[in-house]
C-alpha positions as CSV (number, residue, x, y, z in Angstrom):
1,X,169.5,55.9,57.6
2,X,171.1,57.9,55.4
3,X,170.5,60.0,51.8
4,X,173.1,59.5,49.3
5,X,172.8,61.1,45.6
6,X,173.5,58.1,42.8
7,X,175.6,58.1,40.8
8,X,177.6,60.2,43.1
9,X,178.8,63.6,41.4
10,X,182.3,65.6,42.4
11,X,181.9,68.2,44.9
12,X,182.0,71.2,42.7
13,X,178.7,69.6,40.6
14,X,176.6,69.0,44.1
15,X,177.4,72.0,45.1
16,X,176.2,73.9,41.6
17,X,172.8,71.8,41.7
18,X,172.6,72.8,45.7
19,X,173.0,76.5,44.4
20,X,170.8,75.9,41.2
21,X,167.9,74.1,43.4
22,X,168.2,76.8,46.2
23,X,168.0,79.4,43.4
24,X,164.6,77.3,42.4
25,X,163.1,76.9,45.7
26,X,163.7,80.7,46.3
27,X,162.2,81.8,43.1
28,X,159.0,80.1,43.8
29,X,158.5,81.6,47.5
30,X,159.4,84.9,46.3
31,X,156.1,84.7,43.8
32,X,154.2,83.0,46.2
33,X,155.1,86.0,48.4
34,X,152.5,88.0,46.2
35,X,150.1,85.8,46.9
36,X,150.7,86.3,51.0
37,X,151.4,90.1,50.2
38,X,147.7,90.1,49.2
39,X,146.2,88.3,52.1
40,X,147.9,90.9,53.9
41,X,146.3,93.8,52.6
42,X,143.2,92.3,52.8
43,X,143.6,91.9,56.6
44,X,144.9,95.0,57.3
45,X,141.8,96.6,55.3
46,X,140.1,94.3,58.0
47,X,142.0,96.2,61.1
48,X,141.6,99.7,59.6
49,X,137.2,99.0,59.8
50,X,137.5,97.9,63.2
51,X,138.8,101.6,64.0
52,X,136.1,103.3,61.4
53,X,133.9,105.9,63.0
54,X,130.6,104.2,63.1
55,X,127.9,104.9,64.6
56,X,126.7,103.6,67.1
57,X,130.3,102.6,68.4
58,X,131.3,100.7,71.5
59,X,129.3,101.5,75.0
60,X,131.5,100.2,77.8
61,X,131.2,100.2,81.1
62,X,133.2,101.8,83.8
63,X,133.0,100.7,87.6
64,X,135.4,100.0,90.0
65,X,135.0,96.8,92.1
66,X,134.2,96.9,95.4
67,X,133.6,100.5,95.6
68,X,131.6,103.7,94.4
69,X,134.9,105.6,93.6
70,X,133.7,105.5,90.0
71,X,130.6,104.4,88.3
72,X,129.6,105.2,84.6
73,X,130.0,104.1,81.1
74,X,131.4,105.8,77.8
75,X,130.7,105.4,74.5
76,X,133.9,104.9,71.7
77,X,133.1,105.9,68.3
78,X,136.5,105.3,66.1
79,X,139.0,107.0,68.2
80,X,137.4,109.3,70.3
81,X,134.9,109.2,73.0
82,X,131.9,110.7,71.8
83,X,129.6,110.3,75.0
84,X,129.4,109.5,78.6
85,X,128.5,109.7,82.3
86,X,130.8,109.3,85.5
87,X,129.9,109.0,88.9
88,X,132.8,110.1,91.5
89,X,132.9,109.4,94.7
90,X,136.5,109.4,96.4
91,X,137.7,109.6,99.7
92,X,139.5,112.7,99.2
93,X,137.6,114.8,96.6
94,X,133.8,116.1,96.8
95,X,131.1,113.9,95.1
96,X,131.4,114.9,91.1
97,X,129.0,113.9,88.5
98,X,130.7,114.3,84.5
99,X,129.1,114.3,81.5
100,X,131.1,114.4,78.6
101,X,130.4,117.3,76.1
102,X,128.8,116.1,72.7
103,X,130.6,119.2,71.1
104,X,134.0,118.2,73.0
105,X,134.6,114.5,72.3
106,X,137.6,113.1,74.3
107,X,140.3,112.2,71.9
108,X,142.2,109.1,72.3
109,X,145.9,109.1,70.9
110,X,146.7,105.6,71.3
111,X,144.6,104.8,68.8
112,X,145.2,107.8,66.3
113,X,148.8,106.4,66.5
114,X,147.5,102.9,66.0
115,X,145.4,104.1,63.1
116,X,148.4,105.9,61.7
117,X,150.9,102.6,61.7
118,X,148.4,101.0,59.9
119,X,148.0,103.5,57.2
120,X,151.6,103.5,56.6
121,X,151.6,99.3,57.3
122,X,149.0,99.3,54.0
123,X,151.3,101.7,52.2
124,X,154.6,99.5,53.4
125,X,152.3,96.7,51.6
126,X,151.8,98.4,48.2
127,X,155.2,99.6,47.7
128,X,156.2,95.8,48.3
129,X,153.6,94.6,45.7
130,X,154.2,97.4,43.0
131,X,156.9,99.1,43.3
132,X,161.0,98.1,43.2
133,X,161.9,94.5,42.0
134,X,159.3,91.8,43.2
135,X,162.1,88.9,42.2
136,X,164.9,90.6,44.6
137,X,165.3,88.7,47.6
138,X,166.9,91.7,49.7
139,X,164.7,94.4,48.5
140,X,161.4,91.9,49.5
141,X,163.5,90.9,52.9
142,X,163.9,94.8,53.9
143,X,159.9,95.2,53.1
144,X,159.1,92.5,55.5
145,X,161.3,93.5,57.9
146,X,159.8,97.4,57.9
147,X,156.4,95.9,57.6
148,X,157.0,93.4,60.7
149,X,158.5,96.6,63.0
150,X,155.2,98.2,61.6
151,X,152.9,95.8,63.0
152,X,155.2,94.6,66.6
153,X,154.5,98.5,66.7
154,X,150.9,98.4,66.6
155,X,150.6,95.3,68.4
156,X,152.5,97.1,71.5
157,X,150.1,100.1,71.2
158,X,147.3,97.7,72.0
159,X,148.6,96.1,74.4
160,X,149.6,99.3,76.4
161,X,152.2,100.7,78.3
162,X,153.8,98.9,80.9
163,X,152.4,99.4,84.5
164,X,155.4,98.7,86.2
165,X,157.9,100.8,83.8
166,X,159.2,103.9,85.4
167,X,158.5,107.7,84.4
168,X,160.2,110.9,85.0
169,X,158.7,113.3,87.7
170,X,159.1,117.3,87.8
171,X,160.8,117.1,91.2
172,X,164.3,114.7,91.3
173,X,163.8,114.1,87.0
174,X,164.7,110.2,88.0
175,X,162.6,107.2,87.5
176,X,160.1,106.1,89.9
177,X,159.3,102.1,89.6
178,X,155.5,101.0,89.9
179,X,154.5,104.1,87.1
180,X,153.2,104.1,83.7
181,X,155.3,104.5,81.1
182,X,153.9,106.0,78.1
183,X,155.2,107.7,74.4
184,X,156.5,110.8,74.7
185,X,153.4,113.6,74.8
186,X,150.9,110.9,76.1
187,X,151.6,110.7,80.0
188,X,149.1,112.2,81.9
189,X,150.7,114.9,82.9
190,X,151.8,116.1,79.8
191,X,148.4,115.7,77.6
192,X,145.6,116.9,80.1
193,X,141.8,117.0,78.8
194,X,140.2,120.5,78.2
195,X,137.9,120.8,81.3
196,X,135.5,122.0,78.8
197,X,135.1,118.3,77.7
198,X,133.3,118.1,80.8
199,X,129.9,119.3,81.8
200,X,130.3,120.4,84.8
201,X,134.3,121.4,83.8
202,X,136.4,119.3,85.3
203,X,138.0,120.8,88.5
204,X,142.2,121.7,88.5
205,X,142.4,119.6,91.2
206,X,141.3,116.4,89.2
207,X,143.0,114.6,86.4
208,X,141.6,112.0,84.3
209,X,143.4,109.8,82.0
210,X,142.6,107.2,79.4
211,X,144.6,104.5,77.7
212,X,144.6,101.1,76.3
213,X,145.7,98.1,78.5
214,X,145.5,94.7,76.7
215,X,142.8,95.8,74.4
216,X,140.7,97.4,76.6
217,X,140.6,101.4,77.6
218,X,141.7,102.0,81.0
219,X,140.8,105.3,83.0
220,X,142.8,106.7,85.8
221,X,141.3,109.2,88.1
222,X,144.0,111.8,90.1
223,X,143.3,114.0,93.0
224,X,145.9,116.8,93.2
225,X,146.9,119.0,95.1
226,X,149.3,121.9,94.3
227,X,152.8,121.7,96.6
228,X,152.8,125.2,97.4
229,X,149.6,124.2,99.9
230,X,150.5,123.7,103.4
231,X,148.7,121.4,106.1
232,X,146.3,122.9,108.6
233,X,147.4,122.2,112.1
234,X,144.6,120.1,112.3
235,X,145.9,117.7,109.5
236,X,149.1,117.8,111.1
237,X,147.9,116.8,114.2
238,X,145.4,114.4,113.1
239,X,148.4,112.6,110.9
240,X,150.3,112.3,114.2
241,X,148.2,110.9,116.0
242,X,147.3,108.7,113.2
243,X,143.5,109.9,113.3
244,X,144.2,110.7,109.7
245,X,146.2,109.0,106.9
246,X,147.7,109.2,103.5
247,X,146.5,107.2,101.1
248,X,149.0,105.4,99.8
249,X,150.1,104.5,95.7
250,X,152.6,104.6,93.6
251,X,152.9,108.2,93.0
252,X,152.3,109.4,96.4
253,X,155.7,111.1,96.9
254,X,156.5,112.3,93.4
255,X,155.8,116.2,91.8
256,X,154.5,116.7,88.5
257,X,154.4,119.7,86.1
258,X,150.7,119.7,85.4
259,X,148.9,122.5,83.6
260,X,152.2,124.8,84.1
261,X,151.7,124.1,88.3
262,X,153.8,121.8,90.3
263,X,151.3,119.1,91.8
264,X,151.5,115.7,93.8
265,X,148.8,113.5,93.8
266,X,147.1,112.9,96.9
267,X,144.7,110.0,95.4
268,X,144.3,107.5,92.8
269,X,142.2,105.3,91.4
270,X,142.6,103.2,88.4
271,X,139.6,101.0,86.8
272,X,139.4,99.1,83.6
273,X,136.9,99.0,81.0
274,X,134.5,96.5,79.9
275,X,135.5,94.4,76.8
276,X,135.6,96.5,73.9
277,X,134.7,93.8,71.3
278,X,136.3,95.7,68.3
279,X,139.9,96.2,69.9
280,X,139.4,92.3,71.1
281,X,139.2,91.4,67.4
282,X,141.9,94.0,66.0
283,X,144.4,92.9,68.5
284,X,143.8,89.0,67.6
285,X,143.7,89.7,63.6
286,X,147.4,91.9,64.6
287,X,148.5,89.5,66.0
288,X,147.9,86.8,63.4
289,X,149.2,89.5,60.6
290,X,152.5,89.4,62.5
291,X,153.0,85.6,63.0
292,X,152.3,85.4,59.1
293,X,155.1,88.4,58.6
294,X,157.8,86.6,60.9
295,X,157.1,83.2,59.4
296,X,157.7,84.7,55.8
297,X,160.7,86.7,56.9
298,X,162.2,83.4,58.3
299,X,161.6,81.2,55.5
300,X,163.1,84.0,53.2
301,X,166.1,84.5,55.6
302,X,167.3,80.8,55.4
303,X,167.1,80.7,51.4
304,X,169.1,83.9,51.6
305,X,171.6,82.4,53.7
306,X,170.9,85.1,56.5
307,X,172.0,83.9,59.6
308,X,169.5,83.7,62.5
309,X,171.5,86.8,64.9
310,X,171.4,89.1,61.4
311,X,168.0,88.7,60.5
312,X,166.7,89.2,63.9
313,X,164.4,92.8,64.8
């Protein structure tokens, strides 16, 4: 079946009322766009409280399975970790009991950079609403398109870095597969805690590192060792003889630059978090925010006449 207009009109009339009732149709989504602009904020408003410093924050859990390499929990309080206890027990480092330092909390910068993109995704929001030309298509399409970057953005922070993206070590400066990959001040490496943080300090020979993975915090443990240190003729004999071996992982035969000494890493151990119910819900509500974004930049983008290549991130 067909749809015919009747009485039929020349081509150069259906193609004015095509023009006049796409002019219409876009005219009405562009001031229902306040409407959604407003929902926006409002949810947004929603994903800045979850990251709030308030007390009593989130107490998580940290254990591996399977082992007593780490036992403890830690408490989050907005984006830092105000509180905590670890229990270490690895194969290649003396038995260590931390306490984080009240005065000292642990700072998290995945989420001060989360907290920052959604400052500036509020601001993108009330330029859009009250500022420039609320009836212009391509100023209201560029806003959506900066606001959607915006959120992929944040959305990505959440999620975490890549486990299986390489990074740069001191020693060849090529990429090693099987590595985190994170921004650029945030490797381990590169952003080490003040031992002071720590009650006992922590020791030069230990690194610990927390993230985000999937919504949850993720800690990694190192044991170093500087590469100026020889082996005793004991280890060397025990290691041919096979009495003794190297633990093996992903970063077992690279050199890092950390604390201004050249170091490998002669043991890790990488354990996840419990659920941390507020970062659950921020990364859902994100994630909603964004499908909303992308569905309004489409719909826009065909009234506009943007092809699908040219409006695409």
């Amino acid at each position: 079946m067909s749809t015919a207009v009747w009485p039929p009109l020349p081509p150069d009339a259906l193609k004015k009322a095509e023009d006049e009732s796409t002019a219409r149709e876009l005219a009405w989504l562009l001031d229902s766009l306040q409407d959604t602009l407003a929902s926006l904020k409002s949810g947004l408003e929603e994903c800045y409280a979850l990251l709030a410093p308030i007390e009593p924050g989130s107490t998580l859990v940290i254990s591996s399975l399977r082992s007593e390499s780490i036992k403890g929990h830690i408490t989050r309080v907005g984006t830092r970790i105000v509180k905590g206890t670890l229990a270490l027990r690895l194969r290649t480092h003396a038995p260590l009991n931390l306490t984080l330092n009240t005065t000292h909390p642990l700072l998290l910068p995945p989420l001060t950079t989360l907290r920052t993109l959604l400052n500036q995704s509020l601001d993108m929001v009330a330029i859009t609403r009250w500022t420039g030309d609320r009836h212009s298509a391509p100023f209201i399409s560029s806003q959506l398109h900066l606001l959607h970057s915006l959120l992929l953005e944040a959305i990505s922070v959440l999620k975490g870095p890549n486990l299986l993206t390489p990074v740069h070590s001191a020693e060849s400066g090529t990429s090693t597969p099987n590595m985190i990959s994170t921004p650029p001040g945030q490797a381990w490496f590169e952003s080490p805690p003040d031992p002071e943080t720590f009650t006992p300090p922590l020791p030069p020979t230990l690194s610990l590192h927390l993230t985000l993975l999937d919504s949850t915090l993720l800690l990694t443990l190192r044991v170093l060792e500087p590469t100026s240190s020889q082996p005793t003729p004991i280890s060397r004999f025990a290691l041919a003889i096979g009495a003794q071996r190297r633990l093996e992982h992903d970063e077992m035969d690279e050199v890092f630059l950390y604390r201004g000494e050249e170091v490998r890493v002669r043991e890790k151990v990488r354990v996840e978090g419990s659920a941390d119910p507020s970062l659950l819900s921020l990364g859902a509500k994100l994630g909603a925010l964004e499908r909303t974004v992308a569905e309004r930049r489409k719909g826009l983008q065909v009234l506009m006449g943007i092809g699908g290549e040219d409006g695409d991130d």
